[in-house]
N, C-alpha and C positions, 0 to 999 in steps of 0.2 A: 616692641622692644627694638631700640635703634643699638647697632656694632658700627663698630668703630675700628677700622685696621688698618693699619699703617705699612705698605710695601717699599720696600726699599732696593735700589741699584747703587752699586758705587760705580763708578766709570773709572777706566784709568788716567794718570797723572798724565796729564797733557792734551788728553781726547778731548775731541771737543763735539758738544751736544747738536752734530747737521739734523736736519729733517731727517732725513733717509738713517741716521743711527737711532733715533726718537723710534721712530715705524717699525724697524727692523728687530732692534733689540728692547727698548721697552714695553711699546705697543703688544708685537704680535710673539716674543718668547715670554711677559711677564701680565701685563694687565690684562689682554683674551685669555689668555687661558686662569688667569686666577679668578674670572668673573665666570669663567665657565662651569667651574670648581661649587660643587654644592656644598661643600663645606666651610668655604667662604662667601658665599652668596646665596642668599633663600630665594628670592625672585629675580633674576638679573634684569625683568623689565621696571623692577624702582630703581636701577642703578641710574647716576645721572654723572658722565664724566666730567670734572671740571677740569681746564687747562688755564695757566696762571699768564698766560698772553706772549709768551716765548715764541720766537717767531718760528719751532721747530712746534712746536705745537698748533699755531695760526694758520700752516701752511694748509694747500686746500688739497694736498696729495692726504695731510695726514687725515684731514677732516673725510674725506672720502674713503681712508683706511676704517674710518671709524663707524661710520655708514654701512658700507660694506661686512662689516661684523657685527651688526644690528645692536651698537651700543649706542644708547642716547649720550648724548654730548650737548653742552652750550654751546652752539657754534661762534662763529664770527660775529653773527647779527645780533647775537641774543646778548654778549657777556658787555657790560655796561662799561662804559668808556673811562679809563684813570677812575677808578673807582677801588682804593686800596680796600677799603670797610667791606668791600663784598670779593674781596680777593681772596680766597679760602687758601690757596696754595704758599701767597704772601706771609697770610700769618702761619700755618704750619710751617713755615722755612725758618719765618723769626725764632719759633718755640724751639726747633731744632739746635738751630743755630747757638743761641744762647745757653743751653743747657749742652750742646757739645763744647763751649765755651769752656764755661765751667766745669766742665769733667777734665779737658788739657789744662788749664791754669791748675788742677790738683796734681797733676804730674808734675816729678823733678824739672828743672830747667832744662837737661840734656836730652832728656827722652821728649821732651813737650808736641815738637813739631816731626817725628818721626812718624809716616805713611799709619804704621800698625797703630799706634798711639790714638790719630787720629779716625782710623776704623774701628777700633776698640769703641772709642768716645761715642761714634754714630750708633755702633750695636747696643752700649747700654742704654743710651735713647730709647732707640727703636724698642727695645724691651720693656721700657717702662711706660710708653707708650704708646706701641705698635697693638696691642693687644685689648680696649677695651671692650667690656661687651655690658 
């Protein structure tokens, strides 16, 4: 039986995604520990991390953060070069994206582009398809 879960971070307005905030805050306070987590993971050694070629990602600190906590990852050599069809992170962004879309265009004109509006929009996302099993 394959799951399917979807984790989410918001970062805030103007942050911008360095190496070292990738490592620090997503890496080692949300995906280790949520892969350590037996409630979300049955065998952590079929977990395979994929990274969507972000150079906070690509970086060889992260790759060695990733190592270092004994998660399989595609590294550098492995992830196949401009190769949108096998970019798994690509298309989850689109699916996102479009259906957060959609959820601000239902809001009033005034409220549309308000911080909360647009976190509202990603939570029922993530809801509706944060959770397959």
């Amino acid at each position: 039986m394959e799951t399917f879960r979807l984790h989410s971070v918001i970062k805030d307005k103007g942050e911008s995604w360095t190496g070292q905030c990738f490592r620090d805050i997503i890496l080692t306070e949300h995906v280790f520990p949520f892969l350590k987590n037996e409630e979300n993971v049955i065998d952590p050694d079929e977990v395979i991390f994929v990274h969507g070629k972000a150079p906070c990602m690509r970086a060889y600190q992260t790759q060695h953060l990733l190592q270092d906590n004994d998660v399989k990852f595609w590294g550098n050599d492995i992830w196949p070069g401009n190769s949108p069809d096998l970019n798994i992170a690509e298309h989850i962004g689109t699916i996102i994206k479009d259906e957060v879309e959609k959820k601000m265009l239902s809001e009033p004109g005034h409220s549309r582009y308000l911080d909360e509006t647009t976190q509202n929009a990603h939570f029922r996302c993530f809801e509706k398809h944060g959770n397959r099993h």
